[in-house]
N, C-alpha and C positions, 0 to 999 in steps of 0.2 A: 504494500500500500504506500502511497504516493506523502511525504511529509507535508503538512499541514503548513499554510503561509506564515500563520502567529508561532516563532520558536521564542523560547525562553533559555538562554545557556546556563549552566552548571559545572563548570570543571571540566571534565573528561565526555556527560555528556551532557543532552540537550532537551528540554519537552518541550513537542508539537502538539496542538490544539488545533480542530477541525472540527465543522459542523458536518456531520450525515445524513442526507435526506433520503431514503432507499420506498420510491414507490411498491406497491403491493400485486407484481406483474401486469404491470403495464402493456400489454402486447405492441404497443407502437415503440421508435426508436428512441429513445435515451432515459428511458423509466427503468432500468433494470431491471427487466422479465424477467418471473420466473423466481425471486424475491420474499421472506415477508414484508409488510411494509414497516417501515421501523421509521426512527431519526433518534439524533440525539450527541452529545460533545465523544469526540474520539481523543484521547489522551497518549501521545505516543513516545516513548523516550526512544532516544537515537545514542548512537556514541559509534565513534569509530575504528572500523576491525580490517586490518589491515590495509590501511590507508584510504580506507571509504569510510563512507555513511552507512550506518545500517540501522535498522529498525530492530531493539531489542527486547521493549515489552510495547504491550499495548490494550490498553482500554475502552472498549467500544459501550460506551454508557448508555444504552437504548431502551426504549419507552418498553418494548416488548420482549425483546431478548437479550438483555445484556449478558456479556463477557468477557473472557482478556485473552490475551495469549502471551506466551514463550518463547521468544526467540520466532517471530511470524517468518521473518525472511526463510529459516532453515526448516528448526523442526516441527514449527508452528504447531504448539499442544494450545489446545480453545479448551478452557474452563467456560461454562453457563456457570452463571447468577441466578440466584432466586429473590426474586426481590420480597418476598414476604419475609424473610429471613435477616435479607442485606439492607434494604430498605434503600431509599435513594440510590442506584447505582453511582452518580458520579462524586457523592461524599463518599461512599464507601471505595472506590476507589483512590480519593485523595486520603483518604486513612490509610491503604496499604502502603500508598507511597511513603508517607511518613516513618510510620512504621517496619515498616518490611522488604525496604526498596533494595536493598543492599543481599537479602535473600534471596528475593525474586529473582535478581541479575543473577548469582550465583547458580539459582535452578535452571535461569534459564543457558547458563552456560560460558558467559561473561562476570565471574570472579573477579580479575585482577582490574577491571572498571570500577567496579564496587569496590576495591579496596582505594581509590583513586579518591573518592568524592569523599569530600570536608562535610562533616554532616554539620559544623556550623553555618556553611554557606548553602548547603543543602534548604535547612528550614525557611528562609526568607524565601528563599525562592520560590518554595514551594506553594508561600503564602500568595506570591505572585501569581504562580500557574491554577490557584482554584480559585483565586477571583476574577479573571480573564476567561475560565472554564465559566464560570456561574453565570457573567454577561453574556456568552455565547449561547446559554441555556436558553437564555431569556430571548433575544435581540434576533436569534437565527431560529429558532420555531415558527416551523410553517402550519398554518391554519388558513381555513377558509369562511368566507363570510359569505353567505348564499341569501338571497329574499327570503320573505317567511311565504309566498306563496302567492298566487290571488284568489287562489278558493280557499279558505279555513274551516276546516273541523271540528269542533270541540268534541272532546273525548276523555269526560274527569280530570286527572294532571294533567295531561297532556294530548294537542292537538296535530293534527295532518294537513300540513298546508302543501297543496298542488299546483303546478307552476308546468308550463311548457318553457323548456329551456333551449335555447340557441348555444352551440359552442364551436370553435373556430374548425376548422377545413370541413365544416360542414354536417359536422355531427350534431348532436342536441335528439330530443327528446321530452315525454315528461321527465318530471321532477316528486318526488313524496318527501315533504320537510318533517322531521316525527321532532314537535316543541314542546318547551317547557318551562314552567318559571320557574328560576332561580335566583334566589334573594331578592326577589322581587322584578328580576328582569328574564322579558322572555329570551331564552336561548337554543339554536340548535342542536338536539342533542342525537340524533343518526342523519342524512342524509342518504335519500338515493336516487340517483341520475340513471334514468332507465334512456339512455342514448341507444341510436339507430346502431355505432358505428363502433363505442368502444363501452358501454354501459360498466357502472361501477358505483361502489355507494361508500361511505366515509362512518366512522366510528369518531362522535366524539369532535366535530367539522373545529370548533373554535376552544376545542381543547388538547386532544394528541391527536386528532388529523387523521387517524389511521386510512386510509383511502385501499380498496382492495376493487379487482378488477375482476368481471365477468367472463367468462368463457361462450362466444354467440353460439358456437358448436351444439357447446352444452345447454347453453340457455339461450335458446330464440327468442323469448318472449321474454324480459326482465323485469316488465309491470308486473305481470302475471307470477313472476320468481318473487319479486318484493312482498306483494299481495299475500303469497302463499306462507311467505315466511311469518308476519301477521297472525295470519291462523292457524298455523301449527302452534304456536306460543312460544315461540321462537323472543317476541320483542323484552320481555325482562331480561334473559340473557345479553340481548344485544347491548340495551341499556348500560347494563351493568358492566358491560367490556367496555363500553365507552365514557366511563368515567362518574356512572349518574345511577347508583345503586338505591338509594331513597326513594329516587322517581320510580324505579324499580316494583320497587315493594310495595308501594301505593296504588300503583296501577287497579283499576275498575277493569278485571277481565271479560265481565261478562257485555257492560259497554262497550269499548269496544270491540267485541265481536258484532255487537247492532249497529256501530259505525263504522266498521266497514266495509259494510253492505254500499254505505253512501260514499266510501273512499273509491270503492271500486267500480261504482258506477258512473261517479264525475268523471274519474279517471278515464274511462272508456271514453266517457263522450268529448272532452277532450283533445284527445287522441285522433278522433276521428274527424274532429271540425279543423 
C-alpha cells in the first residue's frame, strides 16, 4: 500500500496517515468491486530496510472491519478487530503504538529499528500522529445528504419518503428514504436508490455511509428487492446496522406492514408516470 501524503518522522522511522474510502462493489470503474464497503484513518509506520522505504506495520481503523498487519510489504499476517471488545479502533490503535510499538516491530520482524527509537521523542510524536489521525476522522468522512422525498409516509417513528431520482451518465430511478427523528431533527437513516443502471442503497447515509451495491443479474427488479426486504422484517436489522438501534426497537410492526401496502403502491405508480 501506497504511503499516505501526511508523514510525521520519528528517528529511524516514520507515521503515514491516510483517509480510506473502499465503496461496497461498485461494479463501475474506480469503486473497488468486489469490496466490503468500509472507510476510515489508515495508520502506517515506515522505516527503512535496506536502503528503501518500506511499510512495516499498519492500521486500517475501519467502520466495519478493522485490522492491522505485520510487516504488509512481506509476510503480511492481518489480525481482525473486534470492536465490541476494542472499542474505537483508531484509539485502540494509538494505545498499541504507545505501548507496544517497539514489540510489534520486533514480531513483525524489524528488531534493531525498534531498538533505534528514543521513546522520549517517540511520545510527543505520537501525540502529534493521533491528533492529525482524529481531524482526519472527522474532516474526510464521506456521507451523503439525499431529499427527504416528495411523497411522505408516516409510519409511527419512522417515515418513507419516495422520490424519483436522476443521476449522472444516465442512471436514476426511484428512490425509498426510511426517516427519523433524532433529537428532534429529522434524519436519514437507510436509503435506497433502486436505479435502472447501477441500483444500490446506503446504511446509515449521514452517519457511516455504508453504500453497498446490487447485482441487476440477481436483482432485476430493486423496488421490488427493497419492498420485499420491508416485509420479510428485515428493517430493524437494517436499522440497527446503521447506527439507529432505539428507532429499532420502537418500531410499530404491524403498521407498517399496512403502510406498505401504500409504499408500494405510490411507488409503482411513480414509476410508471
Amino acid at each position: 500500500m501506497d504511503a499516505g501524503k501526511d508523514m510525521i518522522p520519528c528517528g529511524p522511522i516514520c507515521f503515514s496517515l491516510q483517509y480510506r474510502d473502499i465503496d461496497g462493489g461498485a461494479p463501475h470503474g474506480g469503486g473497488g468491486g468486489g469490496n466490503h464497503a468500509d472507510q476510515g484513518v489508515v495508520v502506517q509506520v515506515l522505516g527503512a530496510v535496506e536502503g528503501a522505504e518500506r511499510e512495516l506495520l499498519r492500521f486500517e481503523c475501519f467502520d466495519n472491519h478493522p485490522h492491522y498487519h505485520y510487516d504488509p510489504a512481506n509476510k503480511n499476517v492481518r489480525v481482525m478487530l473486534d470492536p465490541t471488545v476494542t472499542g474505537n479502533p483508531l484509539r485502540w490503535a494509538m494505545t498499541q503504538l504507545r505501548r507496544k510499538l517497539p514489540a510489534m516491530l520486533g514480531h513483525a520482524g524489524y528488531e534493531q529499528i525498534a531498538l533505534q527509537i528514543d521513546p522520549s521523542q517517540l511520545m510527543p510524536v505520537l501525540d502529534e500522529v493521533e491528533t492529525k489521525a482524529c481531524e482526519m476522522a472527522i474532516s474526510k468522512r464521506r456521507t451523503v445528504r439525499h431529499n427527504r422525498g416528495t411523497d411522505v409516509i408516516e409510519a409511527g417513528n419512522i417515515r418513507f419518503g419516495l422520490e424519483m431520482r436522476a443521476a449522472g451518465g444516465g442512471d436514476g430511478g426511484i428512490a425509498i428514504h426510511v426517516l427519523g427523528d433524532i433529537a428532534g431533527q429529522e434524519i436519514e437513516l437507510l436509503a435506497f436508490d433502486c436505479f435502472r443502471v447501477y441500483p444500490h442503497y446506503h446504511y446509515g447515509p449521514r452517519y457511516k455511509n455504508e453504500r453497498i451495491y446490487l447485482d441487476k443479474t440477481l436483482v432485476p427488479e430493486p423496488f421490488k428487492w427493497a419492498i420485499d426486504q420491508f416485509k420479510t422484517g428485515k428493517l430493524p436489522a437494517m436499522l440497527t446496522r446503521a447506527g439507529y438501534p432505539t428507532v429499532a426497537a420502537a418500531l410499530d410492526e404491524g403498521l407498517i406492514a399496512r403502510k406498505l401496502v401504500d409504499v408500494e403502491t405510490r411507488g409503482r405508480e411513480m414509476q410508471q408516470a
